[in-house]
C-alpha positions as CSV (number, residue, x, y, z in Angstrom):
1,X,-83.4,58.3,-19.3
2,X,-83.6,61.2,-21.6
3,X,-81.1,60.4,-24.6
4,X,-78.5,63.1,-25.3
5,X,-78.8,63.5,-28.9
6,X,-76.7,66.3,-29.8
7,X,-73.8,64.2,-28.9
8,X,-74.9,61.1,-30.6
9,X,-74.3,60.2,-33.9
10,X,-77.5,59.9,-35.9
11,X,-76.5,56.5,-37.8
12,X,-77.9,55.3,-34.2
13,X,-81.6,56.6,-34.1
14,X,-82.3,55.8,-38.2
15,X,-80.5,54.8,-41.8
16,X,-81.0,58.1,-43.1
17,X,-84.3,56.2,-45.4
18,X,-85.1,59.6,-47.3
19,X,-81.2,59.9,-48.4
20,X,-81.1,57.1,-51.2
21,X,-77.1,57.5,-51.8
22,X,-74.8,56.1,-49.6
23,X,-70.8,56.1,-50.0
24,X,-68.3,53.7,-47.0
25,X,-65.3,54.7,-47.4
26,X,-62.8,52.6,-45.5
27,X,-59.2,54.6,-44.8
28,X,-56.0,53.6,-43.3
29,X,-54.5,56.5,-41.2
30,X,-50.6,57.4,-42.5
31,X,-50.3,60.6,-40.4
32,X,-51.6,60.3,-37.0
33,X,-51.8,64.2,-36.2
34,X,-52.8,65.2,-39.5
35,X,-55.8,62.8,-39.2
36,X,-56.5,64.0,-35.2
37,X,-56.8,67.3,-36.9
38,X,-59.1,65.9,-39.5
39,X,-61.3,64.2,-36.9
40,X,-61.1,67.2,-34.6
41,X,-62.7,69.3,-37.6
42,X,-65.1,66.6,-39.1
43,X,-66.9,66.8,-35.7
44,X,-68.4,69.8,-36.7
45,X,-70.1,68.2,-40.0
46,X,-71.2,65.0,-38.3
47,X,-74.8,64.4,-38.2
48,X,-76.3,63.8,-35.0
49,X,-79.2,62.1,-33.4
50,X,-81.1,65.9,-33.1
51,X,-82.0,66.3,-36.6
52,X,-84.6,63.6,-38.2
53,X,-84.2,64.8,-41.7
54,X,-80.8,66.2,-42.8
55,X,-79.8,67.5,-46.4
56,X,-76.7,65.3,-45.9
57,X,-75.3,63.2,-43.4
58,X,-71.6,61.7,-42.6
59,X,-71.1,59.4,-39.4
60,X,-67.6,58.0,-38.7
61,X,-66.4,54.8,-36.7
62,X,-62.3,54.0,-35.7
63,X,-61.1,50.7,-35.3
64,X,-59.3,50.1,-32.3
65,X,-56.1,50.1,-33.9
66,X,-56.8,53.0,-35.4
67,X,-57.4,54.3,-32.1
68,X,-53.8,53.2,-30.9
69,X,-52.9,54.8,-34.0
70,X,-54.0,58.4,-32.9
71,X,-52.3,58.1,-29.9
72,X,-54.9,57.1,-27.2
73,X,-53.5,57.0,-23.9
74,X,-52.7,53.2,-22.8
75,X,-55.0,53.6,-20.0
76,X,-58.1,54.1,-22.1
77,X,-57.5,52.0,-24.6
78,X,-57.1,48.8,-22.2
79,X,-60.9,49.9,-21.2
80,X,-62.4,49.2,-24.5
81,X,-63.7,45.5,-24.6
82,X,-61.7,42.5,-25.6
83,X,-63.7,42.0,-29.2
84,X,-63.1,45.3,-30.2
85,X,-59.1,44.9,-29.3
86,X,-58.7,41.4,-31.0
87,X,-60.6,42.5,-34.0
88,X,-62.5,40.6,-36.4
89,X,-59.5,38.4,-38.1
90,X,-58.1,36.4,-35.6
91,X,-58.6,33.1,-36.3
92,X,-60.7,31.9,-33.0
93,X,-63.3,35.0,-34.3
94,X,-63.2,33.8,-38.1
95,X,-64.3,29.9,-36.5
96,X,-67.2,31.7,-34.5
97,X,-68.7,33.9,-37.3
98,X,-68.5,31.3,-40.1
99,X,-65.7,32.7,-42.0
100,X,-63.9,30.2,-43.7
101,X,-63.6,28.8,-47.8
102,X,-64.0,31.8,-50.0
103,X,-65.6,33.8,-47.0
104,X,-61.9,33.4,-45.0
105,X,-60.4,37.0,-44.2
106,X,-57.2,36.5,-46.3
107,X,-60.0,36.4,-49.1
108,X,-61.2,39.7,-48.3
109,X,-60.9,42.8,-50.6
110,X,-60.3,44.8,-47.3
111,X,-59.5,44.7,-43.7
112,X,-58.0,41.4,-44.1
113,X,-55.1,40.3,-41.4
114,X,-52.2,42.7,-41.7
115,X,-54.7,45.5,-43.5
116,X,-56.8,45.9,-40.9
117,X,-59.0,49.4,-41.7
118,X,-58.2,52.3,-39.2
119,X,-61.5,54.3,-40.1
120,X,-64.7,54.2,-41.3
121,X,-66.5,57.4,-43.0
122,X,-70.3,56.8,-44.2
123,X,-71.7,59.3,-46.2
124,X,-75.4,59.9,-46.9
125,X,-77.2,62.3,-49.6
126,X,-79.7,62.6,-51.6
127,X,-78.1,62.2,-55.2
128,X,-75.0,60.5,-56.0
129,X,-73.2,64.2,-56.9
130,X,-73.4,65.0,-52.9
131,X,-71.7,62.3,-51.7
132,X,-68.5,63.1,-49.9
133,X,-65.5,63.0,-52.5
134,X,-62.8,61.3,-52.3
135,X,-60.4,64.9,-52.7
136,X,-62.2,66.0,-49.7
137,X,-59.8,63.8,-47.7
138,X,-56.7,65.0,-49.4
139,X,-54.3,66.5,-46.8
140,X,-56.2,64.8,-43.9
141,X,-53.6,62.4,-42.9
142,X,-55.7,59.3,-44.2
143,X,-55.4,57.2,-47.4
144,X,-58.3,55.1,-48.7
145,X,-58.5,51.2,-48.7
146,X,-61.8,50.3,-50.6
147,X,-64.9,52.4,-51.1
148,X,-68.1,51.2,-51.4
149,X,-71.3,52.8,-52.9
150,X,-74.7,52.2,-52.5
151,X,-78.0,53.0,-53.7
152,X,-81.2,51.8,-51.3
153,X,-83.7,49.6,-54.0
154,X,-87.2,50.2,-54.8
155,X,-89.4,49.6,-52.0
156,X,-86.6,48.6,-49.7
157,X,-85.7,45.6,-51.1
158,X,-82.7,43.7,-50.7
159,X,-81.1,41.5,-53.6
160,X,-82.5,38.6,-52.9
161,X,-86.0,40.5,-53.7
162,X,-87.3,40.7,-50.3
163,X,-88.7,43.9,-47.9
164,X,-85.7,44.5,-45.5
165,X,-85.5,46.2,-42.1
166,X,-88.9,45.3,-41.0
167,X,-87.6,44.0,-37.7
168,X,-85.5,46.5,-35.7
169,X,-85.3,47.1,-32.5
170,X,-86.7,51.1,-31.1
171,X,-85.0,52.6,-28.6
172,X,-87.0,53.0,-25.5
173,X,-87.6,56.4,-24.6
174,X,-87.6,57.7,-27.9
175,X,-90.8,59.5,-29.6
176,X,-91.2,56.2,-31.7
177,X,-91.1,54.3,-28.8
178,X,-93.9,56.3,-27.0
179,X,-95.9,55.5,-30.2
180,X,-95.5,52.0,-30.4
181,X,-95.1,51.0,-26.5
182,X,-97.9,48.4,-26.7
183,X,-95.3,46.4,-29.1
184,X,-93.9,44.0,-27.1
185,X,-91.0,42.6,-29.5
186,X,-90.2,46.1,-30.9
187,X,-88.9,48.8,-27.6
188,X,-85.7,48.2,-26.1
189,X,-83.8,49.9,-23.7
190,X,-81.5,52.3,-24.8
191,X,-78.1,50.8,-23.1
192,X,-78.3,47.7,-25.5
193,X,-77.4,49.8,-28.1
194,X,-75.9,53.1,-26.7
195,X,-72.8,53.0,-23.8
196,X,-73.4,54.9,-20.8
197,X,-78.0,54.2,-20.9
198,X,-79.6,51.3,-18.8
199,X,-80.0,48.1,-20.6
200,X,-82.7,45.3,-20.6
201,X,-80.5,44.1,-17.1
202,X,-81.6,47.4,-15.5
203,X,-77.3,48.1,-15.3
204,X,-75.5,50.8,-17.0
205,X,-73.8,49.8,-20.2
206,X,-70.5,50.6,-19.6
207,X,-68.0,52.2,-22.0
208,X,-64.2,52.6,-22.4
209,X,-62.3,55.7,-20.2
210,X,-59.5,57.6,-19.6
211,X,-57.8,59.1,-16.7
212,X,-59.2,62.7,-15.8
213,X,-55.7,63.9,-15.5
214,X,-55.6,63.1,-19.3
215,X,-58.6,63.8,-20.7
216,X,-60.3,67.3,-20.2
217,X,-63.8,69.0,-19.3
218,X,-65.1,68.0,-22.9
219,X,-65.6,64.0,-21.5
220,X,-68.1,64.0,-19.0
221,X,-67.6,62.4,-15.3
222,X,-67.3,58.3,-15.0
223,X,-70.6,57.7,-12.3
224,X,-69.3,56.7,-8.7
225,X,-65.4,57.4,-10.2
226,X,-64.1,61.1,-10.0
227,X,-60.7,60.2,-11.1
228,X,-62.0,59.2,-14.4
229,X,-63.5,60.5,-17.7
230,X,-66.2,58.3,-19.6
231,X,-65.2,58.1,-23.2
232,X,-67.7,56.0,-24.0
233,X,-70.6,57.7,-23.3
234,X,-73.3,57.8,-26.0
235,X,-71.1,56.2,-28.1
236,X,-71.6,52.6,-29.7
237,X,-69.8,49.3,-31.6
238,X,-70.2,49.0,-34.9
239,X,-69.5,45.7,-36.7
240,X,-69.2,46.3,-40.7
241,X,-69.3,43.3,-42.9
242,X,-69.1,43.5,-46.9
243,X,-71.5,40.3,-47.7
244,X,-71.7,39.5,-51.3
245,X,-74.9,37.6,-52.2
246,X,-75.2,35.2,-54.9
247,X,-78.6,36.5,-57.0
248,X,-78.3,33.9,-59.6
249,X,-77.6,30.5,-57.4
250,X,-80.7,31.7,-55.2
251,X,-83.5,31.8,-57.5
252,X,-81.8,28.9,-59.0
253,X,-82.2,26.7,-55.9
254,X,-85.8,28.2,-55.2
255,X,-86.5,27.3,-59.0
256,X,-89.9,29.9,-58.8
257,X,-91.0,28.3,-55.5
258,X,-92.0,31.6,-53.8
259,X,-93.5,29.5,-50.9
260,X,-89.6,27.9,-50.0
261,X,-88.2,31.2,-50.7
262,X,-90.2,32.7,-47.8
263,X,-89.9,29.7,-45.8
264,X,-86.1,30.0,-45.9
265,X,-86.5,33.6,-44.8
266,X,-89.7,33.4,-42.1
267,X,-91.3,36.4,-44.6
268,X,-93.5,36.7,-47.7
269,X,-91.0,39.2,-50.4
270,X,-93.5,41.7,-49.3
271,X,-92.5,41.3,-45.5
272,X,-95.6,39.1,-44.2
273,X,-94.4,37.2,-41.4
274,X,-95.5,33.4,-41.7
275,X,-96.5,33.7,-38.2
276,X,-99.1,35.7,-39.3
277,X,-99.9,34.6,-42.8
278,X,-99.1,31.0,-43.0
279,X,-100.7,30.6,-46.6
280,X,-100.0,33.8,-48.6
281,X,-98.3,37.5,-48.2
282,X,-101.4,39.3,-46.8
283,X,-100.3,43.0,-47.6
284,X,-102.1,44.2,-44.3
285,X,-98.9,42.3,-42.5
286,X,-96.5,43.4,-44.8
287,X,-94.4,45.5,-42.1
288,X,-95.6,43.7,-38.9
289,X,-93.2,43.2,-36.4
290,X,-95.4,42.5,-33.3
291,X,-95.6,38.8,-33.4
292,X,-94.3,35.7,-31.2
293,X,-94.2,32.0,-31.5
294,X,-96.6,30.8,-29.1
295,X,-98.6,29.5,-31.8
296,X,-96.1,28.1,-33.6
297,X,-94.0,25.8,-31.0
298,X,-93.4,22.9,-33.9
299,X,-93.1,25.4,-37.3
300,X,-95.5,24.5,-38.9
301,X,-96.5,28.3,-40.0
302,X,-92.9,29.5,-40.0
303,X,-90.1,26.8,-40.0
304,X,-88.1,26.7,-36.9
305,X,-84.6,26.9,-39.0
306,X,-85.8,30.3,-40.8
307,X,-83.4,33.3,-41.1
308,X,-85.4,35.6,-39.2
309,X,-86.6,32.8,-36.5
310,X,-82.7,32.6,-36.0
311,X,-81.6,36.1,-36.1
312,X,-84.5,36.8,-33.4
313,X,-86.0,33.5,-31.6
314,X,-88.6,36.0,-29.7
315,X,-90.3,33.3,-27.3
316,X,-89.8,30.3,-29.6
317,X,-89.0,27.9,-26.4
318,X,-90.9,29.6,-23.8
319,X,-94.1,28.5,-22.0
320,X,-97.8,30.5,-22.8
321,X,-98.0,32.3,-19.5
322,X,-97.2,36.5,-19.4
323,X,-94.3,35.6,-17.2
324,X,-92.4,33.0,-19.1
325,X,-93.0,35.4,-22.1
326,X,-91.4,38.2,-20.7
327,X,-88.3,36.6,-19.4
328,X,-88.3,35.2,-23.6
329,X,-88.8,38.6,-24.3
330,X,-85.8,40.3,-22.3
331,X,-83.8,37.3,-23.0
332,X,-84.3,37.7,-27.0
333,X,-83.4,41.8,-26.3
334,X,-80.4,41.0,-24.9
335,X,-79.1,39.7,-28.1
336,X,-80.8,42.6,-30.1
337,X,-78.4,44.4,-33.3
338,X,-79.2,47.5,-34.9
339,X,-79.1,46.8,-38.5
340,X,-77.9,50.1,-40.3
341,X,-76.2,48.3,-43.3
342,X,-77.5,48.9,-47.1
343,X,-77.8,47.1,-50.7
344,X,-74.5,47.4,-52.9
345,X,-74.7,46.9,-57.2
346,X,-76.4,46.6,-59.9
347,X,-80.1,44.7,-59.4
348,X,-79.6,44.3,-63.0
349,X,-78.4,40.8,-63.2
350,X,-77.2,41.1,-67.0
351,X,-74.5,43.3,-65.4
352,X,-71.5,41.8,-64.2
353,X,-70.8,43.2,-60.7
354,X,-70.6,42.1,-57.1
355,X,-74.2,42.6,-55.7
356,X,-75.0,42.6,-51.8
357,X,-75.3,43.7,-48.4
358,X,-72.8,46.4,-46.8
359,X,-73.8,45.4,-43.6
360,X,-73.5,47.6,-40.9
361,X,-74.7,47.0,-37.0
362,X,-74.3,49.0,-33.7
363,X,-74.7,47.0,-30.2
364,X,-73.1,48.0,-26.7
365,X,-71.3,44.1,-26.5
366,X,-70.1,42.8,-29.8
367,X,-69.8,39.5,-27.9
368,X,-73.0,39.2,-26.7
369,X,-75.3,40.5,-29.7
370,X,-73.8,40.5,-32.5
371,X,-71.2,37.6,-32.1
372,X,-74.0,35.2,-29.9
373,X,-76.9,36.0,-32.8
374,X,-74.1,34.7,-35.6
375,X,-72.8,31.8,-33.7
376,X,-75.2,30.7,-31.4
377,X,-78.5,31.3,-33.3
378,X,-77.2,31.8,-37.3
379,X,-75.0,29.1,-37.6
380,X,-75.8,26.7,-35.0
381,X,-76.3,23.1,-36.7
382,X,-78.7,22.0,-33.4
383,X,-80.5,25.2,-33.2
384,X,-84.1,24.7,-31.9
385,X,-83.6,20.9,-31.8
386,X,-82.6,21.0,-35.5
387,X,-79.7,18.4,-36.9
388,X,-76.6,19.7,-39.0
389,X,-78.8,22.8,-40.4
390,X,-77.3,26.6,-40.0
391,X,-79.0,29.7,-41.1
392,X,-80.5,28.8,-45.1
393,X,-79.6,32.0,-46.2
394,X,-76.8,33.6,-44.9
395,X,-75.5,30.7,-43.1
396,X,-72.3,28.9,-43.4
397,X,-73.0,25.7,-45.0
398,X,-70.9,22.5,-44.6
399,X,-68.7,21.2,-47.7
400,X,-71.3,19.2,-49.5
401,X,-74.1,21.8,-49.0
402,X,-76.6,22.0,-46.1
403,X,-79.9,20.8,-45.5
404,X,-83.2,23.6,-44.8
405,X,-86.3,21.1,-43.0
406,X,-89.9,22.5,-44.1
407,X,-92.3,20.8,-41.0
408,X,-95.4,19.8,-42.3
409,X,-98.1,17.6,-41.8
410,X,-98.0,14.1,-41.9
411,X,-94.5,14.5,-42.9
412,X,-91.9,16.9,-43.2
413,X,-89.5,17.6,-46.4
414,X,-86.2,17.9,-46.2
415,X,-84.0,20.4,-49.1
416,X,-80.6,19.1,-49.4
417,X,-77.6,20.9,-51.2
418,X,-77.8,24.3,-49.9
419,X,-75.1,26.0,-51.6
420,X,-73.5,29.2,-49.7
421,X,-75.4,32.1,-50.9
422,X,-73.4,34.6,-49.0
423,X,-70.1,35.8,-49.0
424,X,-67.8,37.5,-46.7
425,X,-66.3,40.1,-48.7
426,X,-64.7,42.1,-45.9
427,X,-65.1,43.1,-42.3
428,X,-63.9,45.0,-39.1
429,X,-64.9,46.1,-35.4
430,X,-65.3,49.7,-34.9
431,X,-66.2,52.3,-32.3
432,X,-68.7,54.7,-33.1
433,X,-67.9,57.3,-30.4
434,X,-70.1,60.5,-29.2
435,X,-69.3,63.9,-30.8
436,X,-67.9,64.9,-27.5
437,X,-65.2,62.0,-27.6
438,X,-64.9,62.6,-31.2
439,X,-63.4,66.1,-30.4
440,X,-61.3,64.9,-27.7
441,X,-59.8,62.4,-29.5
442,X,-59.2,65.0,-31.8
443,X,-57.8,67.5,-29.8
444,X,-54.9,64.8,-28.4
């Protein structure tokens, strides 16, 4: 299906890459009609999916209880699914994604329980004097809960001094998706990531509505169900998390062994895969992406408990023939995230400042991408046959410190100790709704 990109939000297609600045500013919502208004008229300056390159670009998100805040109707807001509703705080979801110790919400430095964030406003530009300021919200009806700003690193980097967003899913039926078809771990279909689209099931990814005799012509008509109004279509889920990393206790556990360094990760710092180059970051791989594990079954080349072996398994445990591969390959999709999050502080290590991730996803089921990759693959202690190991870098390690297994010939080596190098800092569940919705939620 054609994707209607004038009414989706452009955080969805791209990370704005050529607009280095970045400023999240998380608001709480004191005057619901004042902020309608606000939302009503910030439509009009939201970037969308049509424009590749803008000078500027703002995207915003609502929670869900910001949504009951601006006076939904309870008939749509009993569509939107149960993750989204519970939130990210309550204590089953805090179990499942690890967040516990230091990393427990009533930690956080926002959205923890009882200051839940209403709404989330992303700015992009291309110097730090265009960002979106602060005034600019004065009289809007909203009052701000943390803001966070962010500056991309030299040659995409991330703190821990490796290339990130080499692996990301493409959209199916996009222009970069016509251009890199033959990829087989790379296209997905657009409903994994965008309500209302087919997903890797061949269904319709299904959204949250409201009554047609409470909506209006701006929402367009639920398929096979006259009597309702699809609010969710191309719109999105965004899960936010503020992960602080911890510079100085990583390179102090690698002590200068690049080789564990990528092993933990899966990549050379360049972005190599160890699929690919088992021995040394050959720079001719240094953005592949099109890569499985058939070769690999036992990890010898890239270790079976590796972040990005964990974040995307690809066909890790399926058999050599084209058919077992591409049920691995539609399995893996269906847990698929797209990563939209950027670097936070100083690489400067001298200067003392929180450094890390503002990490930002969209999927079309929190439960089922994002939530399954962080629980069932991240932080799984039997993952791939492994025994009491979680994810080495981002991981929630046991009280003790964890264990990272390097398989090798004859024998394997075991690292024990593994401190927690991450940090929940803060967190919520949002919904990143089409510019059509945007304006209908603010014209309540």
């Amino acid at each position: 299906m054609a994707l209607e990109l004038d009414d989706i939000q452009g955080l969805v297609l791209g990370a704005y890459p050529k607009l280095p600045w970045a400023r999240y500013l998380i608001l709480r919502i004191d005057d619901p009609g004042a902020a309608r208004a606000w939302l009503g008229t910030l439509a009009g300056d939201v970037a969308t999916a049509e424009t590749s390159r803008p000078p500027r670009a703002c995207n915003v998100a609502v929670s869900f209880a910001g949504l009951a805040r601006l006076g939904l109707p309870p008939d749509a807001l009993a569509t939107f699914p149960w993750a989204l509703r519970q939130g990210m705080v309550t204590e089953y979801r805090s179990r499942l994604l690890g967040d516990r110790g230091p990393s427990a919400p009533q930690h956080w430095c926002w959205g923890a329980p009882g200051a839940e964030a209403d709404v989330l406003l992303a700015s992009y530009a291309a110097t730090a004097g265009e960002l979106l300021d602060r005034s600019a919200l004065d009289g809007c009806g909203v009052s701000e809960m943390a803001t966070v700003d962010s500056l991309l690193l030299p040659y995409s980097l991330e703190h821990f001094g490796f290339t990130d967003g080499v692996s990301q899913p493409i959209l199916a039926g996009t222009p970069r998706a016509a251009r890199t078809s033959a990829h087989r771990w790379e296209v997905v279909e657009q409903g994994e990531f965008v309500l209302g689209y087919p997903d890797e099931s061949g269904l319709r990814a299904e959204g949250p509505t409201v009554g047609a005799d409470r909506s209006s012509p701006l929402l367009p008509t639920v398929p096979g169900d006259a009597g309702r109004r699809d609010l969710g279509r191309n719109g999105s889920y965004l899960v936010v998390r503020q992960l602080a990393q911890d510079v100085v206790g990583f390179r102090r556990y690698v002590d200068g062994n690049e080789r564990l360094a990528a092993e933990m990760v899966g990549r050379w710092p360049n972005g190599a895969p160890l699929a690919l180059a088992p021995d040394q970051p050959v720079e001719a791989f240094s953005s592949a992406n099109d890569f499985g594990y058939e070769h690999d079954k036992h990890g010898l080349r890239c270790p079976l408990g590796a972040h990005i072996r964990r974040a995307n398994p690809r066909n890790s445990t399926s058999k050599s023939d084209a058919k077992a591969e591409e049920i691995a390959r539609r399995s893996a999709n269906r847990h698929r995230i797209l990563r939209r999050g950027r670097p936070y502080g100083s690489t400067d290590l001298d200067v003392d400042e929180e450094r890390g991730l503002f990490f930002v996803a969209l999927n079309a089921d929190i439960e089922r991408q994002f939530e399954f990759v962080q629980h069932t693959w991240l932080n799984n202690p039997t993952f791939a046959g492994l025994c009491g190991e979680v994810d080495p870098l981002t991981g929630d390690q046991p009280d003790g410190g964890g264990t990272f297994t390097q398989p090798e010939l004859p024998v394997r080596r075991r690292h024990r100790g593994l401190p927690n190098f991450v940090t929940t800092r803060g967190g919520g569940y949002f919904f990143l709704p089409g510019l059509r919705a945007l304006r209908w939620i603010g014209s309540l």
